[in-house]
C-alpha positions in Angstrom: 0.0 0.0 0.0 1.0 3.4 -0.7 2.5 5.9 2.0 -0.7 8.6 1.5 1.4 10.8 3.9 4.1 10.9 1.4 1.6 10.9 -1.9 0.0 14.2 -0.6 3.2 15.6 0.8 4.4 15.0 -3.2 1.1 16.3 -4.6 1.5 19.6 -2.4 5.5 20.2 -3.8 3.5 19.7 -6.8 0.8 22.1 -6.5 3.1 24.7 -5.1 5.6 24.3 -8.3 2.4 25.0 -10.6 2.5 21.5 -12.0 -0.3 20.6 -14.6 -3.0 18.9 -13.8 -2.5 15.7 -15.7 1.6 16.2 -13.9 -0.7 15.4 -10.7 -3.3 12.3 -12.4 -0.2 11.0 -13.4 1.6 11.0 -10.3 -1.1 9.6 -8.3 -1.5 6.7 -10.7 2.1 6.0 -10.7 1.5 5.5 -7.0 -1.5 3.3 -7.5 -3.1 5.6 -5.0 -7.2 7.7 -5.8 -8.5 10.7 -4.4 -11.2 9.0 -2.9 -7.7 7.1 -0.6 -6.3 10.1 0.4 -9.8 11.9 1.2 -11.2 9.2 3.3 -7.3 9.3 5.1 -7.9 12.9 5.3 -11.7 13.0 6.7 -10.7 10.1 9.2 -7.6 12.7 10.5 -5.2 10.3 10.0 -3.1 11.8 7.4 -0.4 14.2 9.2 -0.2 16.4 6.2 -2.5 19.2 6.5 -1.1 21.5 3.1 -4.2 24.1 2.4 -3.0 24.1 -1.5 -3.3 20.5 -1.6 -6.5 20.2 0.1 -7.7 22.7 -2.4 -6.3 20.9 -5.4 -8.2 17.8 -4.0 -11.7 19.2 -3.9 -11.0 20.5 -7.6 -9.8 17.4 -9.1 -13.1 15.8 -7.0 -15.6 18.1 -8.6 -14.3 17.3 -12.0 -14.5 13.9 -11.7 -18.0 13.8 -10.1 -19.2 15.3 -14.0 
């Protein structure tokens, strides 16, 4: 199983650096690791992470994949 600490740690060095979009899909799948993983981590508190940008970029990626 992935390290979702580390994934969203990654995703957040990402976000910050401007990375595109499809940078971030593309990451995550690499990792073998969903949004819906690291949001349920996230909603049960138990990822230590707490990176505003990334939480952000979370709830957009979400909402586009919810159309």
């Amino acid at each position: 199983m992935a390290d979702l600490d580390k994934v969203k740690r990654n995703i957040g060095r990402m976000v910050d650096q401007s990375a595109p979009e499809a940078d971030i899909d593309e990451y995550l799948r690499s990792e073998g690791v969903s949004l819906d993983q690291i949001r349920a981590r996230q909603r049960d508190g138990m990822c230590s992470t707490d990176h505003v940008a990334v939480n952000q970029e979370i709830q957009i990626h979400s909402a586009r994949l919810e159309f």
